[in-house]
N, C-alpha and C positions, 0 to 999 in steps of 0.2 A: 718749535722747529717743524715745520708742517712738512718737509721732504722724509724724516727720521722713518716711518715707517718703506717710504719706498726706497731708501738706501739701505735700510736692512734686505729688501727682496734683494734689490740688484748687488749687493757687496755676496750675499749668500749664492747668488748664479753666477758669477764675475767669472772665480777660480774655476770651477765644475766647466763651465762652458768653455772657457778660454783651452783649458786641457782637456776636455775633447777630439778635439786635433790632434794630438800627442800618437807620433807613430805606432804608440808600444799600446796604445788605450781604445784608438778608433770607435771612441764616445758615440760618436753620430752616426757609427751604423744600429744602433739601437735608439735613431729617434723617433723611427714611425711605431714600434711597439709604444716606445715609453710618452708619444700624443695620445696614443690611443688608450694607455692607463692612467693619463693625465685629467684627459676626458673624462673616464668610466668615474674614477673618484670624485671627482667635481660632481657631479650628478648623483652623488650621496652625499659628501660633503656640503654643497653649495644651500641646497634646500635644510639642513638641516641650518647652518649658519645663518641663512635669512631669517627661519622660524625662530633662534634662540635670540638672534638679535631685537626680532619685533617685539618676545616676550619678556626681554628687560633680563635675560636669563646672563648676559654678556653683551659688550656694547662699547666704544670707539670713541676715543678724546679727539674732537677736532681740533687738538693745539697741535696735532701730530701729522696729520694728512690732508692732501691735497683740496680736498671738499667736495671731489667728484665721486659721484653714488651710480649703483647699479643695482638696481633691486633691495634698495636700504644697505648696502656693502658699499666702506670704500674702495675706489678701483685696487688700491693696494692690495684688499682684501681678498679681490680677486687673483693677484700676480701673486700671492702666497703660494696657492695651489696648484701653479704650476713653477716658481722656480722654488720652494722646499722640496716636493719632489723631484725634483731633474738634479740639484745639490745632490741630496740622500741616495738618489739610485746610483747617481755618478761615483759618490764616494764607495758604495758597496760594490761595484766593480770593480773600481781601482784597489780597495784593499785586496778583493780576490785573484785580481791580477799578480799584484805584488805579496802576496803572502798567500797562496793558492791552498796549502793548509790549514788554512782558519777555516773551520769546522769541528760540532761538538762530532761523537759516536752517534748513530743513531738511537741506542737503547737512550742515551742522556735527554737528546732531543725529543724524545716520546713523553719521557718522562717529567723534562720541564712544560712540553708542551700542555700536556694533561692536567698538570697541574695549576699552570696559566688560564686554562679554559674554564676549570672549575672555580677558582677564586675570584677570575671575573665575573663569572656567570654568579656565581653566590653575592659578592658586592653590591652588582647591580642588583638583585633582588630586594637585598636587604634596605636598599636604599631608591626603592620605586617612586618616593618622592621627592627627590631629588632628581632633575631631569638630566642635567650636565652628567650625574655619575648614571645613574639609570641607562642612558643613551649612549652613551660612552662604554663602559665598562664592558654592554652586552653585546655593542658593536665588533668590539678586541674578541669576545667569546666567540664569534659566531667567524672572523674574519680566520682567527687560529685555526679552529678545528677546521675550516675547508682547506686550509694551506697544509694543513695535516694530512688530509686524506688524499692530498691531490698532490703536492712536494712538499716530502717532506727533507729533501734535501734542502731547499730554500731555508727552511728554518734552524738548520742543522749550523747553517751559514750566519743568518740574519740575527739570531738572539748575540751572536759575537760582534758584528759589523755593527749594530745596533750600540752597543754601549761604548761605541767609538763614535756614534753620531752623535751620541747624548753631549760631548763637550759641547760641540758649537751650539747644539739645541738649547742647552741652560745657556749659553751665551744669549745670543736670537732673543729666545725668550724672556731670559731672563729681564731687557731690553725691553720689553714687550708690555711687558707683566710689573714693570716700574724701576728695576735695581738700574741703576745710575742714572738717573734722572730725577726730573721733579714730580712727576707724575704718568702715572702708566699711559700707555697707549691705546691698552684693551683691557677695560675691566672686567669683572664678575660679580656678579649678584652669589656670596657666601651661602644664602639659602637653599640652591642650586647642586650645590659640592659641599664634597665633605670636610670644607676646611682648613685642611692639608696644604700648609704650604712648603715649597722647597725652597729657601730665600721667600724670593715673590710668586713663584711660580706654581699654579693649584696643581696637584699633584695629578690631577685629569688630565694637563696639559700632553705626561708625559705618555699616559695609554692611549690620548689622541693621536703624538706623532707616530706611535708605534702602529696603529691603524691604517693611517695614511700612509705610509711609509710601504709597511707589508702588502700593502694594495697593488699600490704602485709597481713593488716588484714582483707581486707573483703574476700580475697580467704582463708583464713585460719578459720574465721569464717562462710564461705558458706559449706564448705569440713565436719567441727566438726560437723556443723549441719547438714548434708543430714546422715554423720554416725551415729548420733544420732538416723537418723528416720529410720534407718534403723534395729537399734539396736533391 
């Protein structure tokens, strides 16, 4: 089924975009922040995807996409990285909208935060040859502790909105990564990671979206705010 990957982007922006418009949510007055952390992450992500692709590190069933390439990526692969993020940031607005309460204390959020930053950071050590976890893991360390120092309200937020994205995420991916189908979409070279799987899913996948994700919103929640103070 060679549409399957680009009906997962567009089924994952469908809802998000369509309620944007929604009186109470006014989605799209945050879509010049959320191009412009669309952008910023693509220009981490995108070179990192091309290089693991070329090195056989991860790599693309053409029984599943269209056959059109951009730099050794199917184009799919390019509309990942902008409708999972526009999905994810949309959903963490709406949940804050509707449940403006969800957040940890801050002493908790210090404290998972810290904690997060050093398990990554020690993983990926531990596992330097390994490039998927190596690159990965240090990536989460490095993206936390700035979101740390810089809002830490963000994360006070996002480690809760986060494990309400992970449903559709293991969905998505799950998808992705082979569960109900014949054959995955996107594989991986085992040598790479640590083996880890959740179902199908390397368990990379899931500090991946956590990266992408927190990217996405702490540029879009630095942008809203500096227009705010300027307002």
């Amino acid at each position: 089924m060679q549409y399957l990957y680009l009906l997962l982007n567009l089924g994952s922006l469908s809802i998000p975009f369509l309620f944007s418009f929604h009186p109470k949510l006014k989605f799209y007055k945050y879509w010049q922040a959320l191009t412009i952390g669309i952008i910023t992450s693509m220009l981490i992500f995108i070179p990192w995807d091309i290089i693991f692709t070329a090195k056989g590190i991860w790599g693309f069933n053409n029984d599943y996409f269209l056959g059109i390439k951009l730099f050794h990526l199917p184009i799919e692969e390019w509309l990942f990285f902008i409708c999972i993020p526009y999905a994810c940031v949309f959903t963490h607005f709406a949940l804050l909208h509707y449940f403006p309460n969800m957040k940890l204390q801050k002493s908790v959020t210090k404290k998972i935060s810290y904690s997060l930053i050093i398990a990554f950071f020690i993983i990926s050590v531990f596992n330097y040859n390994k490039w998927y976890t190596f690159i990965n893991f240090l990536l989460a360390s490095i993206i936390t502790f700035l979101v740390l120092i810089k809002n830490s309200k963000l994360l006070s937020e996002f480690y809760l909105t986060f494990l309400v994205m992970l449903i559709p995420f293991f969905i998505i991916n799950g998808v992705l990564t082979g569960s109900f189908i014949e054959n995955e979409v996107v594989w991986y070279n085992n040598a790479e990671n640590l083996g880890i799987r959740l179902s199908t899913i390397p368990i990379e996948d899931t500090i991946y979206a956590f990266s992408l994700i927190l990217l996405n919103l702490f540029i879009v929640k630095t942008l809203v705010r500096e227009n705010q103070n300027l307002s």
